[in-house]
Every structure is written in structure tokens, then in C-alpha cells.
Biopython code that builds the backbone (N, CA, C, O; Angstrom):
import numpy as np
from Bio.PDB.StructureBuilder import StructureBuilder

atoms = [
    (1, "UNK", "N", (-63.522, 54.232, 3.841)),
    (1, "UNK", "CA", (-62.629, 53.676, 4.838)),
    (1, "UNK", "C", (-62.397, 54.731, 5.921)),
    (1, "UNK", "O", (-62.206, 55.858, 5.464)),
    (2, "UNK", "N", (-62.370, 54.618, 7.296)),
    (2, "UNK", "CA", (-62.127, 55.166, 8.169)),
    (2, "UNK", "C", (-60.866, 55.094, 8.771)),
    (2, "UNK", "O", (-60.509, 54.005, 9.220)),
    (3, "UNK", "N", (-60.460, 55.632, 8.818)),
    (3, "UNK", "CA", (-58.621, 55.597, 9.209)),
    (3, "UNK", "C", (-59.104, 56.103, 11.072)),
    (3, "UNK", "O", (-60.079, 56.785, 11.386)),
    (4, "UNK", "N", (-57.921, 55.419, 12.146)),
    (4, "UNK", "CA", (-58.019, 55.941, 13.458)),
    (4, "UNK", "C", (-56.414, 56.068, 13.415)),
    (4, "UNK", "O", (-55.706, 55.482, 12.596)),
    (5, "UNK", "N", (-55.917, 57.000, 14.517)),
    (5, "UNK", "CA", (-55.007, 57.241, 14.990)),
    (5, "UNK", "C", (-55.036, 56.832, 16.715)),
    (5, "UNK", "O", (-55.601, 57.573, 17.518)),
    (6, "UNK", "N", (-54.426, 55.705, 17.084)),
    (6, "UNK", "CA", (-54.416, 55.064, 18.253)),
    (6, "UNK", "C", (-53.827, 55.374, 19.028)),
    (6, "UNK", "O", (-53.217, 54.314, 19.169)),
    (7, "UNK", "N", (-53.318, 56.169, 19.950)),
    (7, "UNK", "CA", (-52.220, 56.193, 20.599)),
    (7, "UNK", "C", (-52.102, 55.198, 22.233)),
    (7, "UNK", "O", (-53.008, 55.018, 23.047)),
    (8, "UNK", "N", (-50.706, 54.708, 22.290)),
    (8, "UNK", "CA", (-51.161, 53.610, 23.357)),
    (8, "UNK", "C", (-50.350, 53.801, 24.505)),
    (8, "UNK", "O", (-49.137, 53.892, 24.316)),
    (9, "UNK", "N", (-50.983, 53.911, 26.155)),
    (9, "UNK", "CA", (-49.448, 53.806, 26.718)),
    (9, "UNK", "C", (-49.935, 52.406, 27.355)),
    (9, "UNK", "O", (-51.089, 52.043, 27.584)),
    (10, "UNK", "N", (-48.737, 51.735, 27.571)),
    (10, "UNK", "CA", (-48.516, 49.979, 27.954)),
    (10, "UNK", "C", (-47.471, 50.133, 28.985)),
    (10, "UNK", "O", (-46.731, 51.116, 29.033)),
    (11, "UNK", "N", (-47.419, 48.997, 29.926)),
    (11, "UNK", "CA", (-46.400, 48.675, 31.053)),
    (11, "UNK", "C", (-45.130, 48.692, 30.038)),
    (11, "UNK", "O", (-45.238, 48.134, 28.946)),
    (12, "UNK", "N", (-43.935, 49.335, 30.415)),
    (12, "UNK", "CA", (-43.024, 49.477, 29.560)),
    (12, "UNK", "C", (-42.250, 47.911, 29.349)),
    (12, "UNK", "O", (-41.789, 47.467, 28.297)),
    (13, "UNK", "N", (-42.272, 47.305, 30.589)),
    (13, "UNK", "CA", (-41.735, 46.378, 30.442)),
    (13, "UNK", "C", (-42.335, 44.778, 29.255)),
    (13, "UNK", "O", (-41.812, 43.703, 28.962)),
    (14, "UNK", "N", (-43.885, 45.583, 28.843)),
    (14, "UNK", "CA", (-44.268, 44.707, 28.096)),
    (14, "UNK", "C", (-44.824, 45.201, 26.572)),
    (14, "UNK", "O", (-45.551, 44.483, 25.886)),
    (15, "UNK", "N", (-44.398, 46.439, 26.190)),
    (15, "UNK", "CA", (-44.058, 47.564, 24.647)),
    (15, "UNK", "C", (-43.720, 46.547, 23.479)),
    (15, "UNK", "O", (-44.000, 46.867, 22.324)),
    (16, "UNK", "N", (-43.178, 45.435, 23.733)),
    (16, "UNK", "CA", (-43.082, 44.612, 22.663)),
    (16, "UNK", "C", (-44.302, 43.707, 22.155)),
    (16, "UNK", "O", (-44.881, 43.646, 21.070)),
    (17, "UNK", "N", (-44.491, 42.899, 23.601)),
    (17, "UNK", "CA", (-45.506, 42.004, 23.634)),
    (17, "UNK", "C", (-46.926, 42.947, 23.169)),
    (17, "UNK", "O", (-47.900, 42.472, 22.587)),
    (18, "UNK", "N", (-46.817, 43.921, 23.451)),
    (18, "UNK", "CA", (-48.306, 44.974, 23.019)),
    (18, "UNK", "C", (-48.388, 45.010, 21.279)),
    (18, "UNK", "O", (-49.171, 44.874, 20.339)),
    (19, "UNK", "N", (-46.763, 45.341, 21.663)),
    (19, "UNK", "CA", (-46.865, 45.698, 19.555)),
    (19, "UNK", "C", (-47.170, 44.405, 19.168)),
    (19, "UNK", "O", (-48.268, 44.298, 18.622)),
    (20, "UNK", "N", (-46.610, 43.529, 19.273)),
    (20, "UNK", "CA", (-46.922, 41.943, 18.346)),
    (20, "UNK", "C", (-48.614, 41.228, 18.454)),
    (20, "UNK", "O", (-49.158, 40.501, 17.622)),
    (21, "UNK", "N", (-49.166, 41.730, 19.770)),
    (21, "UNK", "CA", (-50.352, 41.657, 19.686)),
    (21, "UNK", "C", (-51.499, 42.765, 18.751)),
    (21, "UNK", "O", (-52.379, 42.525, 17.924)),
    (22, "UNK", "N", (-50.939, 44.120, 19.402)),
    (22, "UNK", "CA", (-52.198, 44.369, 18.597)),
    (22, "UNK", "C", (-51.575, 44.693, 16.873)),
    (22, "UNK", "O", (-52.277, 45.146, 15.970)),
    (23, "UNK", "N", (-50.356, 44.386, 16.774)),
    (23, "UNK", "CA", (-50.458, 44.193, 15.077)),
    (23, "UNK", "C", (-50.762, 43.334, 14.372)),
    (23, "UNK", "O", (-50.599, 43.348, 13.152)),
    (24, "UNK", "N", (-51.522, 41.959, 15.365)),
    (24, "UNK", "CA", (-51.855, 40.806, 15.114)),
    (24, "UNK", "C", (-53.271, 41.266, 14.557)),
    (24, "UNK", "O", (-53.685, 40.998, 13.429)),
    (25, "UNK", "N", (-53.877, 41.922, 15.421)),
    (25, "UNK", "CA", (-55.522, 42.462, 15.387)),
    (25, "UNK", "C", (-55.802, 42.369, 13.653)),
    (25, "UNK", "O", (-54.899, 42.689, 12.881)),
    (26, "UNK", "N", (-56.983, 41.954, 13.209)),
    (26, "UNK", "CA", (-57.434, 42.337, 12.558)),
    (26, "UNK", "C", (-57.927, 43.821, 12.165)),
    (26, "UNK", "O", (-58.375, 44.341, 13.187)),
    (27, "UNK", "N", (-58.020, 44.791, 10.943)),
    (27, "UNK", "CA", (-57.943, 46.101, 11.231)),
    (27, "UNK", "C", (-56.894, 47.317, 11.529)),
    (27, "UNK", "O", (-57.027, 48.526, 11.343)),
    (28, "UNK", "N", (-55.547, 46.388, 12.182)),
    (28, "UNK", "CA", (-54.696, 47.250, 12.392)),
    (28, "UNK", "C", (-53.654, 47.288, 11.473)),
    (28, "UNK", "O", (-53.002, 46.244, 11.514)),
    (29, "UNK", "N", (-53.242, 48.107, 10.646)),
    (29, "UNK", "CA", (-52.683, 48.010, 9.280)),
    (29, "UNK", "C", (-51.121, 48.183, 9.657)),
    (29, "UNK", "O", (-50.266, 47.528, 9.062)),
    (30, "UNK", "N", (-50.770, 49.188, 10.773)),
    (30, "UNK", "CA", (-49.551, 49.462, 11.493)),
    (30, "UNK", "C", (-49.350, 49.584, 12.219)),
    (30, "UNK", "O", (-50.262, 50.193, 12.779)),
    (31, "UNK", "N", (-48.127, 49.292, 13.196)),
    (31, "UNK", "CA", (-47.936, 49.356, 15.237)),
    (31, "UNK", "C", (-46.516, 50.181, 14.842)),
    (31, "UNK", "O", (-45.912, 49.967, 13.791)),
    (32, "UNK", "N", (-46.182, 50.938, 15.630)),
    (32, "UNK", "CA", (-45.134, 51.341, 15.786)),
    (32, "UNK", "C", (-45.350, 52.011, 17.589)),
    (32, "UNK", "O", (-46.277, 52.532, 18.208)),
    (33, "UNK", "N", (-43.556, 51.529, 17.977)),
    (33, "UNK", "CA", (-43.133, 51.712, 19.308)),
    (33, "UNK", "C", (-42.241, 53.194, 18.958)),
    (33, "UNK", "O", (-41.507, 53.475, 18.011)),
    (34, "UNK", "N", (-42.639, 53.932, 20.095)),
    (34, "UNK", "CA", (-42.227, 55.229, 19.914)),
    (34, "UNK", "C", (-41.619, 55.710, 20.848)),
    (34, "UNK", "O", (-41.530, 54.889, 21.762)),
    (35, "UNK", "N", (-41.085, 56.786, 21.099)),
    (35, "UNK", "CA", (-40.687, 57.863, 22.309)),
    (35, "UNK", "C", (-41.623, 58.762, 22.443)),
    (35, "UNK", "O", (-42.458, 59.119, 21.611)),
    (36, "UNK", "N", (-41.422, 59.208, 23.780)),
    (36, "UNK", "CA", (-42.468, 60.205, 23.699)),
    (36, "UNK", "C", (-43.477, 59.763, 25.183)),
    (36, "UNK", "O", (-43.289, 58.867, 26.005)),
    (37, "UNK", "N", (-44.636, 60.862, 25.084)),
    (37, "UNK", "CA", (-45.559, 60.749, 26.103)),
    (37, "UNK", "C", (-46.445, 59.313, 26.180)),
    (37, "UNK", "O", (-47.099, 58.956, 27.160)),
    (38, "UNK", "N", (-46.315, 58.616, 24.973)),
    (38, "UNK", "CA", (-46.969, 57.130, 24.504)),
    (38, "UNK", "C", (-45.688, 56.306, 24.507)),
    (38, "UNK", "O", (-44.492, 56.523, 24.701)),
    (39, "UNK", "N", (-46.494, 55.220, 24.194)),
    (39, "UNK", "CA", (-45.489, 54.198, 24.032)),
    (39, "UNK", "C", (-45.439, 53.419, 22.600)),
    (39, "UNK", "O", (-44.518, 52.897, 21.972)),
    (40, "UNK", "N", (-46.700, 53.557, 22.387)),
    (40, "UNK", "CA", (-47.464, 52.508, 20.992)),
    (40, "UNK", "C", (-48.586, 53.130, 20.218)),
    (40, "UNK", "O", (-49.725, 53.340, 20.635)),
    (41, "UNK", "N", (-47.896, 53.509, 18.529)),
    (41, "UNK", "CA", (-49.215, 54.060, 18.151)),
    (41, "UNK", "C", (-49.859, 52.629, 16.761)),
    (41, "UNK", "O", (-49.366, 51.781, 16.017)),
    (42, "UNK", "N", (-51.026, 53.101, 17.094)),
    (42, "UNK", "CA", (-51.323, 51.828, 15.849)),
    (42, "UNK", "C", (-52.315, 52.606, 15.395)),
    (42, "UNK", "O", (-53.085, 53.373, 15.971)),
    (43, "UNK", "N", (-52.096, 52.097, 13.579)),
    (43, "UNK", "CA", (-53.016, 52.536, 12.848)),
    (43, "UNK", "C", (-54.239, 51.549, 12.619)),
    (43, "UNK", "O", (-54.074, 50.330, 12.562)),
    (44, "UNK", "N", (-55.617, 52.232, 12.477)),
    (44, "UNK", "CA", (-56.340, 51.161, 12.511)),
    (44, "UNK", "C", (-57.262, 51.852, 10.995)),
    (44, "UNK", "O", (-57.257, 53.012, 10.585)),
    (45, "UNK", "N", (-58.112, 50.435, 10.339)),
    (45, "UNK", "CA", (-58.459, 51.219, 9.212)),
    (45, "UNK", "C", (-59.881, 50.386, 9.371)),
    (45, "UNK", "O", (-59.723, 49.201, 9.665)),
    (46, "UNK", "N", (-60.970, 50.746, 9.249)),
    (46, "UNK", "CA", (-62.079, 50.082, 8.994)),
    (46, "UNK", "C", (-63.439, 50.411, 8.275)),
    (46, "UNK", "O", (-63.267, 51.575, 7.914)),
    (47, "UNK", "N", (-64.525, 50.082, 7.923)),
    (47, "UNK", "CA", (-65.186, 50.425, 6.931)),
    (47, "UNK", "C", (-65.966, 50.764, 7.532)),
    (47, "UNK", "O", (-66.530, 51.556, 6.777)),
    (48, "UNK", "N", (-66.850, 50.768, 9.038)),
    (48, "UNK", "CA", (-67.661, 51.933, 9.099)),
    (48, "UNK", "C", (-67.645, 51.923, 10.851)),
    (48, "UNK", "O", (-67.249, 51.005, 11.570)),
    (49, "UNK", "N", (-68.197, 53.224, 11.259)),
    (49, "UNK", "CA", (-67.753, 53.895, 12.696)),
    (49, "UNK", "C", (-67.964, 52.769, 13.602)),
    (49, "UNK", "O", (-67.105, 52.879, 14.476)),
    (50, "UNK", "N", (-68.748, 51.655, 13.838)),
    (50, "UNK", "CA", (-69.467, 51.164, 14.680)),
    (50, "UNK", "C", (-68.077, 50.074, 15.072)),
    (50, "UNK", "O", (-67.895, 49.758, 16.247)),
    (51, "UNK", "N", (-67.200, 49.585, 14.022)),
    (51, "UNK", "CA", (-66.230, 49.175, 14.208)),
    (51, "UNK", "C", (-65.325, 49.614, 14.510)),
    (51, "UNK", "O", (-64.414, 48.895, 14.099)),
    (52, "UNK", "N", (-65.012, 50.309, 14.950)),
    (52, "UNK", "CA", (-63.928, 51.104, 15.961)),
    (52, "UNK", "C", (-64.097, 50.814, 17.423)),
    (52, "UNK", "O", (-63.077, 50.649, 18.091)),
    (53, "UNK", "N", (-65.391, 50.727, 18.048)),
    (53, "UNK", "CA", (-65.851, 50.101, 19.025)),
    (53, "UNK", "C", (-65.165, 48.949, 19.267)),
    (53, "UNK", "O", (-64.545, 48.745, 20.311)),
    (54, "UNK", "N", (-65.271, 47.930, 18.056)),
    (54, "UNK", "CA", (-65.071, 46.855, 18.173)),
    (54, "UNK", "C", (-63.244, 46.402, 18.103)),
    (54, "UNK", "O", (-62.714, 45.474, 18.714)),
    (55, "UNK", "N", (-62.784, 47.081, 17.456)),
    (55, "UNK", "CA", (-61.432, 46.993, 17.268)),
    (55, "UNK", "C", (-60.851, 47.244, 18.378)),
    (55, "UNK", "O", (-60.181, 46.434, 19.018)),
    (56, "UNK", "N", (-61.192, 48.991, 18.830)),
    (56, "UNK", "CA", (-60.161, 49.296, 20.205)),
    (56, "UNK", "C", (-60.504, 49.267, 21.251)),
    (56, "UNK", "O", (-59.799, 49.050, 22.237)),
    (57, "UNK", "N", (-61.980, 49.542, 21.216)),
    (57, "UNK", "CA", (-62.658, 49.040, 22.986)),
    (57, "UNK", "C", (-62.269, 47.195, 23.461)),
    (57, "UNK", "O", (-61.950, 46.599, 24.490)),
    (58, "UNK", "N", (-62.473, 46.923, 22.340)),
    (58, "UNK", "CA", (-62.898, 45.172, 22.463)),
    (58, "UNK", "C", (-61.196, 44.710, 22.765)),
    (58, "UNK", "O", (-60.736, 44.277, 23.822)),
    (59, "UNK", "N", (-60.618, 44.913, 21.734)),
    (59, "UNK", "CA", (-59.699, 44.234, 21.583)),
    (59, "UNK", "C", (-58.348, 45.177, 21.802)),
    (59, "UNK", "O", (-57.632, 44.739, 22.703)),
    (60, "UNK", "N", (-58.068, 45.866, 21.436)),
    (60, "UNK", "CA", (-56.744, 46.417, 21.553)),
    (60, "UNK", "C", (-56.559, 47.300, 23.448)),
    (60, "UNK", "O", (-55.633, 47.496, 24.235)),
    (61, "UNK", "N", (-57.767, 47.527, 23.414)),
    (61, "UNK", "CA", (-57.907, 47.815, 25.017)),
    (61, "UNK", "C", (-57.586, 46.925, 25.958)),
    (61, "UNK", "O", (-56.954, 47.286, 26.950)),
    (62, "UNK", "N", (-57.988, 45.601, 25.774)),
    (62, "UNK", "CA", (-58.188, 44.158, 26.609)),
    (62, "UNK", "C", (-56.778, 43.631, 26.238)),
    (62, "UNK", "O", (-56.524, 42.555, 26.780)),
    (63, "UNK", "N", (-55.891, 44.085, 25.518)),
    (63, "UNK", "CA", (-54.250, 43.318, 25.601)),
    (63, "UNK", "C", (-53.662, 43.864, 26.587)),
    (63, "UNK", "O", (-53.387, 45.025, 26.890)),
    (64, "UNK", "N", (-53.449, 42.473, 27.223)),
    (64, "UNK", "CA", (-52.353, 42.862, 28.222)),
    (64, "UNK", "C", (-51.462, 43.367, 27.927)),
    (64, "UNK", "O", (-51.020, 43.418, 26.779)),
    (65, "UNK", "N", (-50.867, 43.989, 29.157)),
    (65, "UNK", "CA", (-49.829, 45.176, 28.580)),
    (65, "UNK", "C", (-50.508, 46.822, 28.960)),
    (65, "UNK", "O", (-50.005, 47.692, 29.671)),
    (66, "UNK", "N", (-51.944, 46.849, 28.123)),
    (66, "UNK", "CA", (-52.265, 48.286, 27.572)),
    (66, "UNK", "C", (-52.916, 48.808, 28.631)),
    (66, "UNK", "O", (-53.889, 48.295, 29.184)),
    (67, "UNK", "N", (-52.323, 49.958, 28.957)),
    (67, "UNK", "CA", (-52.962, 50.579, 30.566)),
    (67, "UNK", "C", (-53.862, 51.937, 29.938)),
    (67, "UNK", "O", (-54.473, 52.694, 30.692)),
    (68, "UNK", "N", (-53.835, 52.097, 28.518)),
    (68, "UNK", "CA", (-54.433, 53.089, 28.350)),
    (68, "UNK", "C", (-54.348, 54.085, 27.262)),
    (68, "UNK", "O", (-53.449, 54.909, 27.093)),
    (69, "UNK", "N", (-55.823, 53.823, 26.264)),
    (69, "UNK", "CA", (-55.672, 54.448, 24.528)),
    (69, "UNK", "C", (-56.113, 55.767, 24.539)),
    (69, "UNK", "O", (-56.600, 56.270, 25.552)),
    (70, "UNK", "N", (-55.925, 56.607, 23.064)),
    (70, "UNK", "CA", (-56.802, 57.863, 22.963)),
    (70, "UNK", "C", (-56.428, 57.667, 21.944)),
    (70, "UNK", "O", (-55.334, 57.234, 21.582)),
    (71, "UNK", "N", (-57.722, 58.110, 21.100)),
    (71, "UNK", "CA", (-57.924, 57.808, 19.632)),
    (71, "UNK", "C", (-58.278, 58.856, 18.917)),
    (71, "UNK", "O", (-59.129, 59.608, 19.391)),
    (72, "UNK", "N", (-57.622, 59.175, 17.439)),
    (72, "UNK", "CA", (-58.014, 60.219, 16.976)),
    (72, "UNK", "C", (-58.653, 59.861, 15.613)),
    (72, "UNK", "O", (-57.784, 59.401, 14.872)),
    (73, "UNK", "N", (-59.882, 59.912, 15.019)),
    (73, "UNK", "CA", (-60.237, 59.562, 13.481)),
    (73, "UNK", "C", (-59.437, 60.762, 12.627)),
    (73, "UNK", "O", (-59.113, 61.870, 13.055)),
    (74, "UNK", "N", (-59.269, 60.336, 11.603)),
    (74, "UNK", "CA", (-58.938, 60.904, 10.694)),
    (74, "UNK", "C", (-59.888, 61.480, 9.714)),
    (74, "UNK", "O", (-60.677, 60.686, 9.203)),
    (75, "UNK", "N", (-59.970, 63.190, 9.234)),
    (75, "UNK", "CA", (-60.383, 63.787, 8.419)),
    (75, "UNK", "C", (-60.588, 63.228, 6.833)),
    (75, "UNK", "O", (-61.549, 62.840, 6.170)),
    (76, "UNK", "N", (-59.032, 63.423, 6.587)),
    (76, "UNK", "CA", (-58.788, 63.769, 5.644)),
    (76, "UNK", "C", (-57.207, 62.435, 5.761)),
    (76, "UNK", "O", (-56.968, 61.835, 6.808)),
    (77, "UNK", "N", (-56.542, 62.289, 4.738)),
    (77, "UNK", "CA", (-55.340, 61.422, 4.382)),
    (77, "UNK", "C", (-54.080, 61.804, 3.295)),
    (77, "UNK", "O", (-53.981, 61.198, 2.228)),
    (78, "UNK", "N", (-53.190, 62.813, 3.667)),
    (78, "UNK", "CA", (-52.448, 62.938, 2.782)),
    (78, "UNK", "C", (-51.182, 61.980, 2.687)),
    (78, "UNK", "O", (-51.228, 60.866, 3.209)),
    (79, "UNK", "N", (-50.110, 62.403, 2.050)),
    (79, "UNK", "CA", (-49.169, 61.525, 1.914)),
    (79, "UNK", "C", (-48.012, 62.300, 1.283)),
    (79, "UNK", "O", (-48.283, 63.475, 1.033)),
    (80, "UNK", "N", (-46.918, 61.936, 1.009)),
    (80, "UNK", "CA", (-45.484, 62.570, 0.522)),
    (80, "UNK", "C", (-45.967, 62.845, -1.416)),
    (80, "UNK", "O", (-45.896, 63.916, -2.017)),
    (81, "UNK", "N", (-46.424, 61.510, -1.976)),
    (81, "UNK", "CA", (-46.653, 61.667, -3.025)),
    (81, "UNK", "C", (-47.996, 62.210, -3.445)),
    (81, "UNK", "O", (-48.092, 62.425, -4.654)),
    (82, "UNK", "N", (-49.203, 62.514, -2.600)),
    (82, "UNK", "CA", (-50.500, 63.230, -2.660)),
    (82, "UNK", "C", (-50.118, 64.724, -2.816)),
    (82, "UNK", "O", (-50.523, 65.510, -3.672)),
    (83, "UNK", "N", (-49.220, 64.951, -1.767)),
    (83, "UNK", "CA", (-48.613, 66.734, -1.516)),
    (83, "UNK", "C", (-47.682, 67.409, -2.802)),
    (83, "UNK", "O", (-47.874, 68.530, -3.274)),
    (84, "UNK", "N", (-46.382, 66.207, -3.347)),
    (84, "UNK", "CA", (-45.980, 66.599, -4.622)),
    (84, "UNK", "C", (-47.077, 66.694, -5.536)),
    (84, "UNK", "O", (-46.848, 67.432, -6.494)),
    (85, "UNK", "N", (-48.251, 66.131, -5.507)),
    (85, "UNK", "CA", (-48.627, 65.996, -7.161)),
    (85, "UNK", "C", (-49.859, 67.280, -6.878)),
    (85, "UNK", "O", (-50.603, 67.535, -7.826)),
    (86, "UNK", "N", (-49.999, 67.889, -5.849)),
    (86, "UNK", "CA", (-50.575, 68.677, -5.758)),
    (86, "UNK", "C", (-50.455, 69.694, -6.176)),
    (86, "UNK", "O", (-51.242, 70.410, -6.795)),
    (87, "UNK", "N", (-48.268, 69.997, -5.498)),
    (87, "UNK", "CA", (-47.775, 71.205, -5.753)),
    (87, "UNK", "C", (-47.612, 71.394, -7.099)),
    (87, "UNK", "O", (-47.867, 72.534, -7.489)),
    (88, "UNK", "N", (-47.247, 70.568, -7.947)),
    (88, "UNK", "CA", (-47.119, 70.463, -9.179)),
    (88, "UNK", "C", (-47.802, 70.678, -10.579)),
    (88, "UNK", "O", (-47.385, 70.860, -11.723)),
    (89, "UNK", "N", (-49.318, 70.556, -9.850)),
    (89, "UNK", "CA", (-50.362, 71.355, -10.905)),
    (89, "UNK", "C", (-49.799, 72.512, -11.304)),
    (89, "UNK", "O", (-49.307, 73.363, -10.563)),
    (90, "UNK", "N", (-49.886, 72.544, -12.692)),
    (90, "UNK", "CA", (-49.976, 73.654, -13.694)),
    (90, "UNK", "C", (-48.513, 73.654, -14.090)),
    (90, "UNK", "O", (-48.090, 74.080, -15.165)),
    (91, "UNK", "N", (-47.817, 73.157, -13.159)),
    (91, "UNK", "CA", (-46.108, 73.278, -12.983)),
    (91, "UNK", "C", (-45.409, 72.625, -14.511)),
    (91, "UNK", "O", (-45.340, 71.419, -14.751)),
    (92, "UNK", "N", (-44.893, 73.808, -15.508)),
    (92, "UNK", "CA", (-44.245, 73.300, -16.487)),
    (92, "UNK", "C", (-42.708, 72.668, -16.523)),
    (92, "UNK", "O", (-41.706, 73.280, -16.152)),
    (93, "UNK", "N", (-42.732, 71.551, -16.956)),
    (93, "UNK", "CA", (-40.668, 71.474, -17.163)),
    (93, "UNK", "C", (-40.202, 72.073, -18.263)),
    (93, "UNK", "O", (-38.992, 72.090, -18.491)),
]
sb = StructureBuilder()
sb.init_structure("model")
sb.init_model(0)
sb.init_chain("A")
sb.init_seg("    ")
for serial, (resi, resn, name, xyz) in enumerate(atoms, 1):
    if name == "N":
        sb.init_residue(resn, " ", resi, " ")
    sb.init_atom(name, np.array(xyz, "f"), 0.0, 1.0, " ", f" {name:<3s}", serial, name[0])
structure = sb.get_structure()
């Protein structure tokens, strides 16, 4: 699975209508409206590179609203409970 990191900026006056669309998208697992230099980041998850094309060029680009993405793939995927069970090796109670 390929994880992307989306970041979106959109006409502010239409930050809602962006989120409800592209969390509609197929592929996009999460939208969140933010502060900051963006407006909208969405997570996108798909099974191989060629679809990323298709997700954010095609579609999340072409919603109205979106004046403009930058996308980051993801390495690697940690998490709150990946990082405890890490620290915790060898760790006796």
C-alpha cells in the first residue's frame, strides 16, 4: 500500500465544499481542514504508484475549490501504538 500526504490550498470561501468532495474520492481514507500555510490535507492510500496520477492529478486536482496540491509519499508509517511497542522491547514489569 502506498500512503500520500496531500496537502491542499482551496478558495477559502469554498474549504468545506473541497473537504466533502475530495473525502468523497475513492482512495482518500482522510480530509482534514487545517490552519496554517494549507488549507486541506488528505490522506490518500493506494496499491500501486501509477494511481496516484489518477487520484490527485485526475480528480482531487479538478475539484472545484482546489487552486493548488503538493504531495508527499510516504516512506515508512508509524503510529502512537507502533512507537510504544517498540520502546518496550525487552522492557520488564
Amino acid at each position: 500500500m502506498i500512503t500520500a500526504i496531500v496537502l491542499i490550498e482551496a478558495d477559502v470561501a469554498a474549504v468545506p465544499e473541497v473537504c466533502e468532495a475530495v473525502a468523497s474520492l475513492d482512495s482518500v481514507s482522510e480530509v482534514y481542514s487545517v490552519t496554517g500555510d494549507v488549507d486541506v490535507v488528505a490522506m490518500v492510500r493506494v496499491g500501486h504508484h501509477e494511481a496516484l496520477a489518477e487520484v490527485i492529478a485526475d480528480r482531487i486536482g479538478k475539484v472545484p475549490g482546489v487552486r493548488e496540491t503538493r504531495t508527499y509519499i510516504a516512506f515508512r508509517s508509524y503510529s502512537g501504538r507502533d512507537l510504544e511497542a517498540a520502546f518496550a522491547i525487552g522492557a520488564e514489569e
